[in-house]
N, CA, C and O atoms as a MOPAC input file, in Angstrom:
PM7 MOZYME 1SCF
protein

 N      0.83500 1    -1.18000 1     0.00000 1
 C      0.00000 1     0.00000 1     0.00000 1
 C      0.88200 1     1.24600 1     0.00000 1
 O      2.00800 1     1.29700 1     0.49500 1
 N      0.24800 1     2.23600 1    -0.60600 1
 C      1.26200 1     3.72200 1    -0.83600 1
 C      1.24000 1     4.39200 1     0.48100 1
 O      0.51400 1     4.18100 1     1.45200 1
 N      2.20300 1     5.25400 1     0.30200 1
 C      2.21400 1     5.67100 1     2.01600 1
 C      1.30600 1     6.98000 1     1.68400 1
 O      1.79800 1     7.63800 1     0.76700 1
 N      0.24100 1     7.45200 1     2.14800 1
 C     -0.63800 1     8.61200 1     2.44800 1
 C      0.15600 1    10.00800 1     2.70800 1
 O      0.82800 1    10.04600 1     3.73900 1
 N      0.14600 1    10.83500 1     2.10600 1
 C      1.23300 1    12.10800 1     3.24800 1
 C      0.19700 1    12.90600 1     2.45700 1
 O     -0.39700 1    12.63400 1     1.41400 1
 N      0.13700 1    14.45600 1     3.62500 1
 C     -0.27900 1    15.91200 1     2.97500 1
 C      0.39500 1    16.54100 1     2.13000 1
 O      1.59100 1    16.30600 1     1.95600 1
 N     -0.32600 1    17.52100 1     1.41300 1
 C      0.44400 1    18.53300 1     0.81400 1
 C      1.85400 1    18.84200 1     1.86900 1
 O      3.02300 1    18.45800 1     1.82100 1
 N      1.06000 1    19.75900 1     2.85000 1
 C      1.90900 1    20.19800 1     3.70700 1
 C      0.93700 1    20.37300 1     5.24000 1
 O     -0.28100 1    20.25600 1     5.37900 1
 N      1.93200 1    20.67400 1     6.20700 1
 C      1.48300 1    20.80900 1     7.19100 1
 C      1.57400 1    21.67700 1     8.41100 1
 O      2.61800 1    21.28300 1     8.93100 1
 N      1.13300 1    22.54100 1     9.09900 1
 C      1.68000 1    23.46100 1    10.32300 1
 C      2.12300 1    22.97500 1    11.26100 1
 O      1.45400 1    22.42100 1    12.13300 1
 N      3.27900 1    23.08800 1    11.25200 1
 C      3.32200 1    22.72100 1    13.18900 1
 C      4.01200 1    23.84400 1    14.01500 1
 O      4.57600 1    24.91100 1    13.77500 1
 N      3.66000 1    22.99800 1    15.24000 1
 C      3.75900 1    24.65000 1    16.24500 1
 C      5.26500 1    25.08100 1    16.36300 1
 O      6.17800 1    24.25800 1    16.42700 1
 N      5.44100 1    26.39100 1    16.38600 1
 C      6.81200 1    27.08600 1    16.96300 1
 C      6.34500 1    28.37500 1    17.79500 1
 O      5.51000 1    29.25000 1    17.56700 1
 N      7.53700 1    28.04500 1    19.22400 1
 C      7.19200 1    29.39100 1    19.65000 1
 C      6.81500 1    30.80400 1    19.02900 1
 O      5.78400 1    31.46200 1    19.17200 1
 N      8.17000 1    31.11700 1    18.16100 1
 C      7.99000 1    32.43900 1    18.05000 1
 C      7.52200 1    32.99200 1    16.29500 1
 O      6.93600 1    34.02900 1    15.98500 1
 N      8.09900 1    31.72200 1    15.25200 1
 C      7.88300 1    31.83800 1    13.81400 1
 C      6.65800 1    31.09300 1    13.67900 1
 O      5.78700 1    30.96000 1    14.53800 1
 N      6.67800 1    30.65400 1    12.59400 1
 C      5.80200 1    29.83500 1    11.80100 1
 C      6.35500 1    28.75900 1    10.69600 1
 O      7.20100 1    29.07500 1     9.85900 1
 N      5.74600 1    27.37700 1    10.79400 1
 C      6.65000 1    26.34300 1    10.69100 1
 C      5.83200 1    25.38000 1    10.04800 1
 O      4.97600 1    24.82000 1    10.73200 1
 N      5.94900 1    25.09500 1     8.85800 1
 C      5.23400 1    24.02300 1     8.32800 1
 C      6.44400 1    23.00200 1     7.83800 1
 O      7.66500 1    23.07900 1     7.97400 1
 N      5.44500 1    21.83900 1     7.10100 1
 C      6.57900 1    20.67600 1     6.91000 1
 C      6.03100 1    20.38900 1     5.05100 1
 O      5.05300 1    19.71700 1     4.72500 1
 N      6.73000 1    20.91900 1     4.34500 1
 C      5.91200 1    20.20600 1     2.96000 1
 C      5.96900 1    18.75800 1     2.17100 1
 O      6.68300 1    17.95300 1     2.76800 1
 N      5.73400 1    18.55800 1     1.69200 1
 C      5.97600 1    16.56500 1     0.65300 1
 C      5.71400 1    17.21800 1    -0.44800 1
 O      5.23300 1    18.33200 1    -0.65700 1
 N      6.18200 1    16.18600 1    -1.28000 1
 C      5.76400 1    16.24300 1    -2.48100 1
 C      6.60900 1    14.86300 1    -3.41500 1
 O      7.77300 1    15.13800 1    -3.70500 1
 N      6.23700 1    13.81900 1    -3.76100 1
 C      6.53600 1    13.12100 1    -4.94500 1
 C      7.51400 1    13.41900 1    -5.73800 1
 O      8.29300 1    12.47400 1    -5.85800 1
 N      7.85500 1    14.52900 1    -6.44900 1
 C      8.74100 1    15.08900 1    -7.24800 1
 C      9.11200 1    16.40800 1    -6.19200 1
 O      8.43600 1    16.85100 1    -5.26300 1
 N     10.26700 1    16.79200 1    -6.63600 1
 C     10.74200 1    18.18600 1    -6.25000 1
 C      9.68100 1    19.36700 1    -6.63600 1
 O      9.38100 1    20.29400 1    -5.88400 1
 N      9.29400 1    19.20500 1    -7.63500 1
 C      8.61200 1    20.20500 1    -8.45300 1
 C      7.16100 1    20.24900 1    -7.23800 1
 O      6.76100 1    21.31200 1    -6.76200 1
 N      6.60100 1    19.01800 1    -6.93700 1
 C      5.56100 1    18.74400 1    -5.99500 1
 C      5.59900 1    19.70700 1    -4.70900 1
 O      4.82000 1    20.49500 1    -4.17200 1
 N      7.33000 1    19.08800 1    -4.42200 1
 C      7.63700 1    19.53100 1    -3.00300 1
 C      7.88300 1    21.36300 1    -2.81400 1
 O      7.57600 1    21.69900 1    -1.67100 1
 N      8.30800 1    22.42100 1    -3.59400 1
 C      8.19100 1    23.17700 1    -3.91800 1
 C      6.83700 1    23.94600 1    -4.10900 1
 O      6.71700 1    25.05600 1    -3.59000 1
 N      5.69200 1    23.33000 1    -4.92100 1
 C      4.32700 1    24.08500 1    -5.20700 1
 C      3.80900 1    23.70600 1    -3.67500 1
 O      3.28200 1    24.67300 1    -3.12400 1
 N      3.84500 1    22.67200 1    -2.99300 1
 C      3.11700 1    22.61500 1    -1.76000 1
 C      4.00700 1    23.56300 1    -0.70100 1
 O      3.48300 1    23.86100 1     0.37200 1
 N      5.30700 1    24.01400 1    -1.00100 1
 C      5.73000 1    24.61300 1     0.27900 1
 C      4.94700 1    26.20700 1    -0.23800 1
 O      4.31800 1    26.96500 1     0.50000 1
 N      5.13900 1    26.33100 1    -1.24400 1
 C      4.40400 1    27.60600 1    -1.87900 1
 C      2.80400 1    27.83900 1    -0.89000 1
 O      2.44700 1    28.65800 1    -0.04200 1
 N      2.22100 1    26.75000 1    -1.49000 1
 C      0.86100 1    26.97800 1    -1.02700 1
 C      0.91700 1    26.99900 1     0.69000 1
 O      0.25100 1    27.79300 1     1.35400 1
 N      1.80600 1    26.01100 1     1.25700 1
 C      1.71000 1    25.98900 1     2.35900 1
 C      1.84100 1    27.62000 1     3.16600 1
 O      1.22100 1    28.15900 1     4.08300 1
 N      2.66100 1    27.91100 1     2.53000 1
 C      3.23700 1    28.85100 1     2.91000 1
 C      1.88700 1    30.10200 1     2.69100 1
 O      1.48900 1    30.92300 1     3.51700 1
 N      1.59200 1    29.95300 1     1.81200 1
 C      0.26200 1    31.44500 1     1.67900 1
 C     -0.78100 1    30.62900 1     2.65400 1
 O     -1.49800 1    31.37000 1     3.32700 1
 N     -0.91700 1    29.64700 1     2.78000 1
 C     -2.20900 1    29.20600 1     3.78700 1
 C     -1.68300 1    29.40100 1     4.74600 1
 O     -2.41800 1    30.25800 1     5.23700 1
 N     -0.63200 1    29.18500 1     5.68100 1
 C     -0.16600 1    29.47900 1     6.90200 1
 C     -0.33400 1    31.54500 1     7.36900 1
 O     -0.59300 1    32.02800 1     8.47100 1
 N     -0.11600 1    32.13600 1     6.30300 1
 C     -0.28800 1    33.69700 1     6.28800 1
 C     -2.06900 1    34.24700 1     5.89000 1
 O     -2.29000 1    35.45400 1     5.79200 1
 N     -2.95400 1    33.45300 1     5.73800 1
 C     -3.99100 1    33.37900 1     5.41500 1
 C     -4.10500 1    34.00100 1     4.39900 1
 O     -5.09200 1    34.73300 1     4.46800 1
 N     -3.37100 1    34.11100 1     3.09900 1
 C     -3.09300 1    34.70400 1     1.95800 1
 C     -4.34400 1    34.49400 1     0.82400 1
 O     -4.23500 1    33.45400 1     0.17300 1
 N     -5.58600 1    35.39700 1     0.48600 1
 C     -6.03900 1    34.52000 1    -0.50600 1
 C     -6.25400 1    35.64700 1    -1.36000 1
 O     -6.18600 1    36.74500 1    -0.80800 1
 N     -6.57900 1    35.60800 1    -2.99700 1
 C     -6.27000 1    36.17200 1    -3.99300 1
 C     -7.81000 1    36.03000 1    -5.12800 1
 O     -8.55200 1    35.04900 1    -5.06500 1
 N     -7.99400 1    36.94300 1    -5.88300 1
 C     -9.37200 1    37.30300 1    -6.78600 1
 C     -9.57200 1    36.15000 1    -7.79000 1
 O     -8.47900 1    35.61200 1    -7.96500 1
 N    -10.51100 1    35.58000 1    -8.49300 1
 C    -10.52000 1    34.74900 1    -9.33000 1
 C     -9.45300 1    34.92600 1   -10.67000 1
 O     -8.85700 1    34.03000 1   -11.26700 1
 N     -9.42800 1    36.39000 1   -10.92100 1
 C     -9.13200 1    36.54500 1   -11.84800 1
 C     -7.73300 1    36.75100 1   -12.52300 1
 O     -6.94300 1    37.55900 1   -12.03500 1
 N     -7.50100 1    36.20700 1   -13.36200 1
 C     -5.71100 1    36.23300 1   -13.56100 1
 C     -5.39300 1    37.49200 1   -14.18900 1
 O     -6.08000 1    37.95500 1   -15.10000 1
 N     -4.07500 1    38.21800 1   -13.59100 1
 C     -4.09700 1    39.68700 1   -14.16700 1
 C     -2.56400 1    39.46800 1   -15.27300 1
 O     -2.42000 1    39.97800 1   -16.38400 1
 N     -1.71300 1    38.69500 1   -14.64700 1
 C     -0.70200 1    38.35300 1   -15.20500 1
 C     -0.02500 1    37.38800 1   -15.38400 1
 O     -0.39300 1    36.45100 1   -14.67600 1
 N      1.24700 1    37.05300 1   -16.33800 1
 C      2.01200 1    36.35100 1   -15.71900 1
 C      3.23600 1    36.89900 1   -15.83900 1
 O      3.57800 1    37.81200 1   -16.59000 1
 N      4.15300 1    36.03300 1   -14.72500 1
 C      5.80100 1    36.09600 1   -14.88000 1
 C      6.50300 1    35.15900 1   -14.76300 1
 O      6.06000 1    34.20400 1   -14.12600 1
 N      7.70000 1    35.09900 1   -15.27100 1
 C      8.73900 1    34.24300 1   -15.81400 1
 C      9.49900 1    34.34900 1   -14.76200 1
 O      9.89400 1    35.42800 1   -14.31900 1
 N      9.77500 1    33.17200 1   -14.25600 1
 C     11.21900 1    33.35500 1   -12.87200 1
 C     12.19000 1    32.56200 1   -13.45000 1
 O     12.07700 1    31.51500 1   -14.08600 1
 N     13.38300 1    33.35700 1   -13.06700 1
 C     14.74600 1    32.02200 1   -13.64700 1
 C     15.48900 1    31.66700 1   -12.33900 1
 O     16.29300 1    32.58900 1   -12.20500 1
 N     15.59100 1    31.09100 1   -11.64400 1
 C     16.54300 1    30.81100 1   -10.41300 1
 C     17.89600 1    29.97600 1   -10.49800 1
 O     17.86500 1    28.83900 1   -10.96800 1
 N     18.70800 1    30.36200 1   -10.18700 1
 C     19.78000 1    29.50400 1    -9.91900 1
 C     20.46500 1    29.53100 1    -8.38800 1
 O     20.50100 1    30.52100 1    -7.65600 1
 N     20.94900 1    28.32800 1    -8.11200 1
 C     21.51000 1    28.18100 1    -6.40200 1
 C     22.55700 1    27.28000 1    -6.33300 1
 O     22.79500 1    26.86500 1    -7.46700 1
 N     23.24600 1    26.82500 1    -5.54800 1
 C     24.34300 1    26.29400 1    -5.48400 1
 C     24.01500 1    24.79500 1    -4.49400 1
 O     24.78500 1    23.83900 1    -4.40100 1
 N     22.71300 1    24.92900 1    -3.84800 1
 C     22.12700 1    23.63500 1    -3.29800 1
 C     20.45700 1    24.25700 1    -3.52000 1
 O     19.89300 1    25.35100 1    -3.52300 1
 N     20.11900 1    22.86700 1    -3.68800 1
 C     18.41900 1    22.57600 1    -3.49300 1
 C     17.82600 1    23.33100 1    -2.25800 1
 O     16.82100 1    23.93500 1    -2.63400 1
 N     18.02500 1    23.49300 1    -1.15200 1
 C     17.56100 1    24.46800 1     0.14300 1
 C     17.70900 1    25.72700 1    -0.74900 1
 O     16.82900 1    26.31700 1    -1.37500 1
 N     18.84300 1    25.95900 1    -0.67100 1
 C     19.04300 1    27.59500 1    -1.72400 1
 C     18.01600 1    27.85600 1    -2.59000 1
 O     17.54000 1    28.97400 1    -2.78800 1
 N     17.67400 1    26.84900 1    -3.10000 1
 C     17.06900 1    27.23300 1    -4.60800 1
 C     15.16600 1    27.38800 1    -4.02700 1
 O     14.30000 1    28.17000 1    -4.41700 1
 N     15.10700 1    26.27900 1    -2.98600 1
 C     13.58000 1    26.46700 1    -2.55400 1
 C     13.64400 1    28.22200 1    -1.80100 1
 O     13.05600 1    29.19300 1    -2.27700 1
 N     14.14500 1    28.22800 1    -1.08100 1
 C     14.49100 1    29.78000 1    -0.17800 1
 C     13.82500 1    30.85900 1    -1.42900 1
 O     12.75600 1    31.45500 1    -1.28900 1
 N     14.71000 1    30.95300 1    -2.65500 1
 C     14.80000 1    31.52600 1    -3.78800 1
 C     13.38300 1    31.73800 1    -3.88900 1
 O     12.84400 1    32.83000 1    -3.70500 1
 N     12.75100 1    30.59800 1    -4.20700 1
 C     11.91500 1    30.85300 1    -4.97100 1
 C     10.69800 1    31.20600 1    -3.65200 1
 O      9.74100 1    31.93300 1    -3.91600 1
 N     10.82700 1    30.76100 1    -2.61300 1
 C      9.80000 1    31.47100 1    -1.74300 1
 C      9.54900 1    32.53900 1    -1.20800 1
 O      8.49500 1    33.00900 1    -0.78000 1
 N     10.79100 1    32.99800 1    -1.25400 1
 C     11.20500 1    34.58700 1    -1.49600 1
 C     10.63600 1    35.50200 1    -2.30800 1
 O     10.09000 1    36.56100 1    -1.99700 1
 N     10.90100 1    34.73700 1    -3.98700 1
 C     10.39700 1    35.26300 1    -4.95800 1
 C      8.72100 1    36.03400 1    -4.70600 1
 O      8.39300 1    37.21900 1    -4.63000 1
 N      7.87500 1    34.69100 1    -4.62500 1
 C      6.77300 1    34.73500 1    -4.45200 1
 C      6.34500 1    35.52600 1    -3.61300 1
 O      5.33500 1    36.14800 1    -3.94500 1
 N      6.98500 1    35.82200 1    -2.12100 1
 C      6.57900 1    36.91400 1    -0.99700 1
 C      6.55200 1    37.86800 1    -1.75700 1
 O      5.38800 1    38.23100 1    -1.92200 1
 N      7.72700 1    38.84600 1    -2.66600 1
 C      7.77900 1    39.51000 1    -3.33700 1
 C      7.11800 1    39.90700 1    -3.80400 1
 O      7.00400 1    41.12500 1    -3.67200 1
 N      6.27600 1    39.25400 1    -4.61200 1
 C      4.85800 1    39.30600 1    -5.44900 1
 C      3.77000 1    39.95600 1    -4.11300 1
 O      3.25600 1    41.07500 1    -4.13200 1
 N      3.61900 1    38.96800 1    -3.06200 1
 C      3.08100 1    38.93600 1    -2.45100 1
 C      2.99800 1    40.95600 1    -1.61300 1
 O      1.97700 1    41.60400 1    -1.37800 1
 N      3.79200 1    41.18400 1    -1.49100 1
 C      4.31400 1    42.50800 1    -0.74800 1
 C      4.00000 1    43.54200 1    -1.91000 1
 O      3.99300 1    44.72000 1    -1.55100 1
 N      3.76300 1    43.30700 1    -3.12600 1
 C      3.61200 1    44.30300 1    -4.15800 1
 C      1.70300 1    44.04400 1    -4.37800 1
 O      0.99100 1    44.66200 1    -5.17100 1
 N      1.40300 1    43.30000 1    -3.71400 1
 C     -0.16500 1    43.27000 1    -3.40700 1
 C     -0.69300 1    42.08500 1    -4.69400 1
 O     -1.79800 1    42.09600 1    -5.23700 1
 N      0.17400 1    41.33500 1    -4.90600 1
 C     -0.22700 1    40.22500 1    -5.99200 1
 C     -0.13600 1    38.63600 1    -5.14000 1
 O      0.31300 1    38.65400 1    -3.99400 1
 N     -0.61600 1    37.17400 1    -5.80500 1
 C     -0.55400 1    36.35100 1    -5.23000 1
 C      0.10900 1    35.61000 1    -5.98500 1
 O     -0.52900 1    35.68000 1    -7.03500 1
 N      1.13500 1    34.80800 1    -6.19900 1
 C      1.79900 1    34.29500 1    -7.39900 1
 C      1.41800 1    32.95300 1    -7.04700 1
 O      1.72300 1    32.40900 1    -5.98600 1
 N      0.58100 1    32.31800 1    -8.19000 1
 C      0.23400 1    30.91400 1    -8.08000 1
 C      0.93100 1    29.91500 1    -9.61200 1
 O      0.58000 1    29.91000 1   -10.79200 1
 N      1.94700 1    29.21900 1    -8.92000 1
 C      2.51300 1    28.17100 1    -9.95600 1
 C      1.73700 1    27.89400 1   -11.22100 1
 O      0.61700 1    27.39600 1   -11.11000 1
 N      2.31600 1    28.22100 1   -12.62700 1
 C      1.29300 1    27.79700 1   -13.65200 1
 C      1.98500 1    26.92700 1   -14.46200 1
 O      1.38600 1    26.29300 1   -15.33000 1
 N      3.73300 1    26.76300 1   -14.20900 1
 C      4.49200 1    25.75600 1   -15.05600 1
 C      5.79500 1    25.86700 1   -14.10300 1
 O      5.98100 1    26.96100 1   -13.57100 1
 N      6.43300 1    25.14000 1   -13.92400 1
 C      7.81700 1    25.13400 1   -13.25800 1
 C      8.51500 1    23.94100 1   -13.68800 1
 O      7.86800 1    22.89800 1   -13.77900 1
 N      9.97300 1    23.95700 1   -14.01500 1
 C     11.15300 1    22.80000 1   -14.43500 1
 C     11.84200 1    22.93900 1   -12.88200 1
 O     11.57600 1    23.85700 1   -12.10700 1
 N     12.79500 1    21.81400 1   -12.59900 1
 C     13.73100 1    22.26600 1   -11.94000 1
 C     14.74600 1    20.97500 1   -12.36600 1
 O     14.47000 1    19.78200 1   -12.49600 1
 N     16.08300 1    21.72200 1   -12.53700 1
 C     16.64700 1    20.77200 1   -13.14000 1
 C     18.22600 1    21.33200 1   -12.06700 1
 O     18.76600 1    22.43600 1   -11.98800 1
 N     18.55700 1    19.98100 1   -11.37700 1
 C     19.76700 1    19.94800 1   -10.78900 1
 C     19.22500 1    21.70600 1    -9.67500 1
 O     18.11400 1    21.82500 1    -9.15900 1
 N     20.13800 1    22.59000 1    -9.60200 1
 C     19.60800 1    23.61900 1    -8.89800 1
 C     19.29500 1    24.73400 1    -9.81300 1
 O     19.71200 1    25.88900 1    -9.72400 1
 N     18.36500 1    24.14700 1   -10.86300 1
 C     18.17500 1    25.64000 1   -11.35400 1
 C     16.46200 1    25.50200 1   -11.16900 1
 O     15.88500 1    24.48500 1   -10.78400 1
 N     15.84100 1    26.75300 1   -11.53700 1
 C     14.33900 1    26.85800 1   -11.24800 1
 C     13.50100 1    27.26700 1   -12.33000 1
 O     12.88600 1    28.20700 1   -11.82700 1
 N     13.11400 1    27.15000 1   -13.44900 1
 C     12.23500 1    28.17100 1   -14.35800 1
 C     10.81200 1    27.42700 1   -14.27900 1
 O     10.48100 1    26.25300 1   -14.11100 1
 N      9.99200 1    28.85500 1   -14.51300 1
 C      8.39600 1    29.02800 1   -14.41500 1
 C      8.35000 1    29.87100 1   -14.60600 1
 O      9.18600 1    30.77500 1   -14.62200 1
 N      6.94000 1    29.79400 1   -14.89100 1
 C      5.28700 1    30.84800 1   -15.29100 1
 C      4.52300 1    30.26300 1   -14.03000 1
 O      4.22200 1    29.13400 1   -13.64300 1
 N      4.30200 1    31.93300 1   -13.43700 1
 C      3.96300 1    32.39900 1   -12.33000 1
 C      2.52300 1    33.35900 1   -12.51900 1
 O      2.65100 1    34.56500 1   -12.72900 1
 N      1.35600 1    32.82500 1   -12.44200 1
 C      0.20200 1    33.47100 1   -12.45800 1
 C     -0.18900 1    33.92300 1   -11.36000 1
 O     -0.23600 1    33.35500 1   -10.26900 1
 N     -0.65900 1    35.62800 1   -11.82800 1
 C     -0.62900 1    36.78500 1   -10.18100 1
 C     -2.29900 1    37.15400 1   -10.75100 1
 O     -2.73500 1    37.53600 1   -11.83600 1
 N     -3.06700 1    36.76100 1    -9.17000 1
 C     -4.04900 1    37.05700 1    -8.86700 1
 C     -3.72700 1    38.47100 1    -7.69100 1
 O     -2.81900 1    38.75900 1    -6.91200 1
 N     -4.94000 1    39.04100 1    -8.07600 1
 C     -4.82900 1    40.49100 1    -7.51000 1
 C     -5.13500 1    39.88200 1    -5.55900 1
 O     -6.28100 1    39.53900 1    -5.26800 1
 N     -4.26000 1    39.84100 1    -4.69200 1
 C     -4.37700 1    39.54800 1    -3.17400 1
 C     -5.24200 1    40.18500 1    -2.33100 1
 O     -5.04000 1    41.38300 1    -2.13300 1
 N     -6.28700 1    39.57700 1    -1.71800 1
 C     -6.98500 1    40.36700 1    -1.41600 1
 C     -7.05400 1    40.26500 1     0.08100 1
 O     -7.80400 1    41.00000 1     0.72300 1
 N     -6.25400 1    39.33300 1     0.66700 1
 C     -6.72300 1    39.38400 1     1.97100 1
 C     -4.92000 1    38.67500 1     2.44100 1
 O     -4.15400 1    38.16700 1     1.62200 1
 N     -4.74500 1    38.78500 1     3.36500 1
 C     -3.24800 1    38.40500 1     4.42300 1
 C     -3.64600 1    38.95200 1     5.92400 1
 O     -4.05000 1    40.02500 1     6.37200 1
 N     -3.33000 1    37.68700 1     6.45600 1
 C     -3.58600 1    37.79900 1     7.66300 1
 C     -2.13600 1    38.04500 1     8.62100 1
 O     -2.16900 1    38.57900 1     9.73000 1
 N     -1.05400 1    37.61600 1     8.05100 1
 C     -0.14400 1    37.60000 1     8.56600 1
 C      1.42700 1    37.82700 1     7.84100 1
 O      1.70200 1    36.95500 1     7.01700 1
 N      2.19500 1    38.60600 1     7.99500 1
 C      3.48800 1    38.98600 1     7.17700 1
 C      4.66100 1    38.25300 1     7.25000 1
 O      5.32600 1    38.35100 1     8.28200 1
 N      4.93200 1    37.74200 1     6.61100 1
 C      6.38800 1    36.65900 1     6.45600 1
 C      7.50700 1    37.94100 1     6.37900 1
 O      7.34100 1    38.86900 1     5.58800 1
 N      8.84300 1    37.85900 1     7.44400 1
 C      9.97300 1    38.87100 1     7.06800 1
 C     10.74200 1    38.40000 1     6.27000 1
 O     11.22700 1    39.17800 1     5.44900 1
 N     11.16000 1    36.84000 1     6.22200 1
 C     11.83400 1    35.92800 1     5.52800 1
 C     11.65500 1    34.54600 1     5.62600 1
 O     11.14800 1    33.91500 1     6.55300 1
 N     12.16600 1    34.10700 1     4.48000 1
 C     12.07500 1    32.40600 1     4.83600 1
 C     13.68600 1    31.91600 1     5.27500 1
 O     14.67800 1    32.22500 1     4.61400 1
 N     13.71000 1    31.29500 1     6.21900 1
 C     15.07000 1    31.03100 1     6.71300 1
 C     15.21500 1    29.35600 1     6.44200 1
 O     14.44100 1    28.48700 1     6.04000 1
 N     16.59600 1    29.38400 1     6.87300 1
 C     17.34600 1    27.95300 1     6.68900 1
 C     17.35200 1    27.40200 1     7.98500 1
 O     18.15200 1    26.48600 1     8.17400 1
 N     16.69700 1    27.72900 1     8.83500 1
 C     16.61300 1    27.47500 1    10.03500 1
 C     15.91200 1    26.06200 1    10.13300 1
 O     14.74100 1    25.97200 1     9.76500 1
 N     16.86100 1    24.49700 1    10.81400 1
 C     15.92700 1    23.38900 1    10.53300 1
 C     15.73500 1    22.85400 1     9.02600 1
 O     15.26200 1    21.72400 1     8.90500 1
 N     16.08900 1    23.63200 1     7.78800 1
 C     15.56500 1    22.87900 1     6.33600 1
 C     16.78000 1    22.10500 1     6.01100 1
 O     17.93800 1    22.52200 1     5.97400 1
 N     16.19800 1    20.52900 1     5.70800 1
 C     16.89600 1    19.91700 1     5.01000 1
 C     15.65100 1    18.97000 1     4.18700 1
 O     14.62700 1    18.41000 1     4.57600 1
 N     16.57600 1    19.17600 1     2.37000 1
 C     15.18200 1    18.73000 1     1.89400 1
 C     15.84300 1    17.22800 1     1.64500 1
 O     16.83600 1    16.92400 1     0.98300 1
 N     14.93900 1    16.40000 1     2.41200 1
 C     15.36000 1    14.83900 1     2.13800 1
 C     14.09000 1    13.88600 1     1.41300 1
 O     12.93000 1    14.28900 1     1.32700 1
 N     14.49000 1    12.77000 1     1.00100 1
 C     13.42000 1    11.68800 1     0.75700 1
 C     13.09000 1    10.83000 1     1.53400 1
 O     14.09600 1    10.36200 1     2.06800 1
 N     12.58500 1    10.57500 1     1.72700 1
 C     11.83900 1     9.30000 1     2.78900 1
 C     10.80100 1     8.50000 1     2.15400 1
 O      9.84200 1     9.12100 1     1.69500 1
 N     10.82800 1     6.70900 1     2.00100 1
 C     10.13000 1     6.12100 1     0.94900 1
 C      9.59300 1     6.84600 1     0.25900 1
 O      8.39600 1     7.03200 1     0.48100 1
 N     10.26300 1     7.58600 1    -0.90500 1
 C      9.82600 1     8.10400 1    -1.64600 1
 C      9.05100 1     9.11900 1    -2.14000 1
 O      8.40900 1     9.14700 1    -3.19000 1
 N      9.18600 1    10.06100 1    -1.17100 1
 C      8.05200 1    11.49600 1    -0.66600 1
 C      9.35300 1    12.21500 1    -0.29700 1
 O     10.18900 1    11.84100 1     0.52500 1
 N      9.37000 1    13.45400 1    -1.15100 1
 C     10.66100 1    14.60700 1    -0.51200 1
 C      9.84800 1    15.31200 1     0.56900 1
 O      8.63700 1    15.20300 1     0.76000 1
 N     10.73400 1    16.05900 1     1.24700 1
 C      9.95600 1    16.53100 1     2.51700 1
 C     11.07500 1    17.18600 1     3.29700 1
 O     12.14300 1    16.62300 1     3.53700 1
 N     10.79300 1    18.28100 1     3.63500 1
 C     11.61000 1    19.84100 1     4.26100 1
 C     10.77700 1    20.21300 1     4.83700 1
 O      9.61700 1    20.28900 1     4.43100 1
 N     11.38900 1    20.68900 1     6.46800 1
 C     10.74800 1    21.72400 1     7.37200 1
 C     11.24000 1    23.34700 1     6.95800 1
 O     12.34800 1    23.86700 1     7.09000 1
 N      9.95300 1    23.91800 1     6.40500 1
 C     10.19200 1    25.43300 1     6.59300 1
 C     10.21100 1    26.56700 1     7.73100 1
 O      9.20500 1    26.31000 1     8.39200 1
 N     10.60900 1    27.28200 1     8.09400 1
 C     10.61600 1    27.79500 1     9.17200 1
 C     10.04800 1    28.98000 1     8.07400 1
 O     10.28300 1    28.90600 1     6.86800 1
 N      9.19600 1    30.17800 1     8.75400 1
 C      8.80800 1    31.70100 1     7.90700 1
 C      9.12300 1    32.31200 1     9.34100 1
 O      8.46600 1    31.97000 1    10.32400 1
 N     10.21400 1    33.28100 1     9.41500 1
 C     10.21700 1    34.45800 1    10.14300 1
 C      8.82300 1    35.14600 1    10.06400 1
 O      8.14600 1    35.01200 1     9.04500 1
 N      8.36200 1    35.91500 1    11.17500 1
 C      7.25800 1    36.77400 1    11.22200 1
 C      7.30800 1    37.89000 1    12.15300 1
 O      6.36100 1    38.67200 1    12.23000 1

């Protein structure tokens, strides 16, 4: 039988905010830390698609390169947009996608950064899986 896992998940920290993501592929494990990450900030965004953008990332390790791109997305996020995954590669540590921005309409809570605090992205029967820590 397959092993069951979430997207992602919250768990408690004193002072940040701390989820754990999975995902099957890297590419998996990445869009769920994404989402995790706007559901943990109560982030939600208009039906309607206003744009897109092209991200190119490069990093020197896989942690680096997730950081990168969650970064990226706050970015979006802080300019009053919601950037929701519409294509992403990741090959060795590089990152490219099309990034569809819904106009943000609601945040409950402000990320200062995403830290390396605790992340190591490993496999386990076959499910990748990293603890994120979000400064707040």
């Amino acid at each position: 039988m397959a092993h069951v896992f979430p997207d992602y998940e919250e768990i408690p920290h004193i002072a940040d905010l701390q989820i754990i993501a999975y995902g099957k592929t890297m590419k998996d494990l990445f869009i769920h830390a994404a989402e995790g990450m706007f559901t943990v900030i109560g982030a939600t965004g208009d039906d309607c698609i206003r744009e897109f953008k092209i991200i190119d990332l490069k990093a020197n390790d896989i942690e680096t390169l997730l950081v990168g791109f969650l970064e990226e997305l706050l970015l979006f996020s802080e300019a009053g947009w919601l950037g929701m995954v519409k294509e992403m590669n990741i090959s060795r540590f590089k990152l490219s996608g099309k990034i569809q921005l819904l106009r943000l309409k609601a945040k409950n809570k402000e990320i200062k950064a995403v830290t390396y605090h605790e992340m190591n992205i490993y496999q386990e029967n076959g499910v990748f899986q990293t603890k994120i820590t979000f400064d707040v």
